[in-house]
C-alpha positions as CSV (number, residue, x, y, z in Angstrom):
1,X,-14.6,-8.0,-18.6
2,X,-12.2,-5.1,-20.1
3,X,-9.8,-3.6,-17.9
4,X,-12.1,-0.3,-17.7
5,X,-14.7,-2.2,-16.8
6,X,-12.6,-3.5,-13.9
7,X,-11.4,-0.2,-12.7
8,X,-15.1,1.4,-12.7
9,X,-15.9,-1.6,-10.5
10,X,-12.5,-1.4,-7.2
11,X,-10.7,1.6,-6.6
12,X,-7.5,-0.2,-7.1
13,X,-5.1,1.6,-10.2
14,X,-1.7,0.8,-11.2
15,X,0.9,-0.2,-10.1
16,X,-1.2,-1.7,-7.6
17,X,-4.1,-3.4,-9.6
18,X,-3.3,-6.7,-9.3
19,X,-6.0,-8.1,-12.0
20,X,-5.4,-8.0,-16.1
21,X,-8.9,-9.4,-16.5
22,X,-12.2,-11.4,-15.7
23,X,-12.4,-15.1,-17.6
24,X,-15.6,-16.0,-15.6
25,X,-17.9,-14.6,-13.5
26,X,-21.5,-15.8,-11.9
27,X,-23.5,-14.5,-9.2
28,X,-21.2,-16.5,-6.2
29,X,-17.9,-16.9,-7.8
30,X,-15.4,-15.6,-10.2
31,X,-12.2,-16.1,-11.8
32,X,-9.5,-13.0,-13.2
33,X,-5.8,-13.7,-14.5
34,X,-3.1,-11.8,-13.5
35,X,0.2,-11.5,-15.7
36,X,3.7,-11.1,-14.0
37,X,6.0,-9.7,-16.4
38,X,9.2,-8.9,-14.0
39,X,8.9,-5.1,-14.8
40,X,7.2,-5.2,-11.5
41,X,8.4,-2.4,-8.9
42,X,9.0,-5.7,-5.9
43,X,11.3,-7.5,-8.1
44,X,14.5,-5.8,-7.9
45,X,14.6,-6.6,-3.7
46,X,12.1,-9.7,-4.0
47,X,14.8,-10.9,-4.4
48,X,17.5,-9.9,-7.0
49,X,19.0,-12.9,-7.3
50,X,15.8,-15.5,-7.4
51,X,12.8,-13.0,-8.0
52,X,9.7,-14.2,-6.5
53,X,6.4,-12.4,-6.3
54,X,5.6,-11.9,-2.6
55,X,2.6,-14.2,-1.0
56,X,1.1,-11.1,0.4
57,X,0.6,-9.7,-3.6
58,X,-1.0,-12.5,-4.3
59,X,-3.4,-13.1,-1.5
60,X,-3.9,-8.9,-2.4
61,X,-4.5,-10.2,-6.2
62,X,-7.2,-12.6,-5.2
63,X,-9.1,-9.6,-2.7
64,X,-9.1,-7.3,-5.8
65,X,-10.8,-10.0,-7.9
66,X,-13.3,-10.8,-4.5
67,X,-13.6,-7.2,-4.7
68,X,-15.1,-7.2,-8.3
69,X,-17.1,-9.7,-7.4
70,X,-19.0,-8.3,-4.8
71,X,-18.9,-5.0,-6.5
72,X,-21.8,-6.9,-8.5
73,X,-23.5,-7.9,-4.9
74,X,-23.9,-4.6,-3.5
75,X,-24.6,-2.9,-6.8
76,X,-27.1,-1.0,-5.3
77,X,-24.8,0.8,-2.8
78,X,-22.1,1.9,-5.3
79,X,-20.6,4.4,-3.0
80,X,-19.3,1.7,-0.9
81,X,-16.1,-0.6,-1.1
82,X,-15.5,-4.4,0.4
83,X,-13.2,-3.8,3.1
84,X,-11.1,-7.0,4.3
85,X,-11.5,-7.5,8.2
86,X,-9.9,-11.3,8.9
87,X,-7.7,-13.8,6.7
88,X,-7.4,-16.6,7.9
89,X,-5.9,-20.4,7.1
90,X,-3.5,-19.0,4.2
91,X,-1.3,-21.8,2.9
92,X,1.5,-20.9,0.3
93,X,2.1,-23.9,-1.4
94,X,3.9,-23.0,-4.7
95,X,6.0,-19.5,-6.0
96,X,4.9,-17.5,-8.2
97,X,7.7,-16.0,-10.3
98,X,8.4,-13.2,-12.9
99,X,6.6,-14.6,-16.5
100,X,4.0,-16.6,-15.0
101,X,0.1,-15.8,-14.6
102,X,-2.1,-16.8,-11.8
103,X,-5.5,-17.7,-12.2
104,X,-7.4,-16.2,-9.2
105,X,-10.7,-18.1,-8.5
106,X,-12.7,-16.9,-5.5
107,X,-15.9,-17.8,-4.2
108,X,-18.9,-15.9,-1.9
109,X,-19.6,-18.8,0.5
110,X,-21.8,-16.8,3.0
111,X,-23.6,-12.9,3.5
112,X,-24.7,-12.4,7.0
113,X,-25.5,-9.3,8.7
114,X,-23.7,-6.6,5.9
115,X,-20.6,-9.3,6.1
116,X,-19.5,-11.3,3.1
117,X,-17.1,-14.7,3.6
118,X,-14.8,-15.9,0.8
119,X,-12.6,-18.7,-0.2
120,X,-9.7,-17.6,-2.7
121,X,-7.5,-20.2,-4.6
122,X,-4.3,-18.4,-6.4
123,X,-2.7,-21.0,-8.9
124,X,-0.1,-21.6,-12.0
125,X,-1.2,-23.7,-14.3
126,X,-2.3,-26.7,-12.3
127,X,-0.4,-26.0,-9.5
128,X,-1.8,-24.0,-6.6
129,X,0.3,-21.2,-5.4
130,X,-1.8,-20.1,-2.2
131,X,-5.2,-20.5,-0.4
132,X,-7.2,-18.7,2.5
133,X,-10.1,-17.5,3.2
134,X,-11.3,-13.7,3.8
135,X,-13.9,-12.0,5.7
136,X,-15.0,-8.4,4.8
137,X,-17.8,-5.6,5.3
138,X,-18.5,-2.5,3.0
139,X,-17.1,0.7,4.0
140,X,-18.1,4.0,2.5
């Protein structure tokens, strides 16, 4: 999926879209890269001296690509937007850091009642930077 198509499916723009593009996507699951270059705006205090990319980007970086996801879910209610009500059981487990890319996979595990449950895996390479899960409803 090209990076237009992204943008036409979240509201998110730069500097704060957090996905460079969609490698995989089925009905239940999907999978988008994301490229840190260290031009990055959170850098230069994240911190000077030992950049790392802060766990709260990247937990953001794997909503975006659940975003997408369910963009394709709901795509007969395109005025509305997933809206992120609980996280919960986030482990950071590796850092992320200027020059590598995460490959963000995350997965619809349940829709009830107009809300949609998701696991999200952030890793690099073969090693996995973070996981939680998310729980969100569509706001207009």
């Amino acid at each position: 999926m090209s990076l237009e198509a992204i943008k036409s499916a979240i509201p998110h723009r730069e500097p704060f879209l957090l996905i460079d593009e969609i490698v995989e996507q089925t009905d239940n699951h999907i999978v988008c890269r994301k490229k840190f270059t260290g031009e990055e705006f959170w850098y230069q205090g994240h911190y000077p001296n030992f950049p790392l990319t802060p766990g709260v980007l990247l937990c953001e970086a794997a909503m975006q690509a659940g975003a997408v996801l369910l963009s394709q879910v709901v795509a007969d209610n395109p005025e509305s937007v997933p809206v992120v009500s609980r996280m919960n059981h986030a482990k950071f487990k590796s850092m992320v850091r200027p020059g590598d890319t995460v490959t963000l996979e995350v997965e619809l595990t349940e829709k009830m009642a107009g809300a949609f449950f998701l696991d999200a895996t952030v890793r690099v390479g073969d090693r996995t930077a973070v996981t939680f899960d998310i729980a969100c409803k569509m706001a207009p």
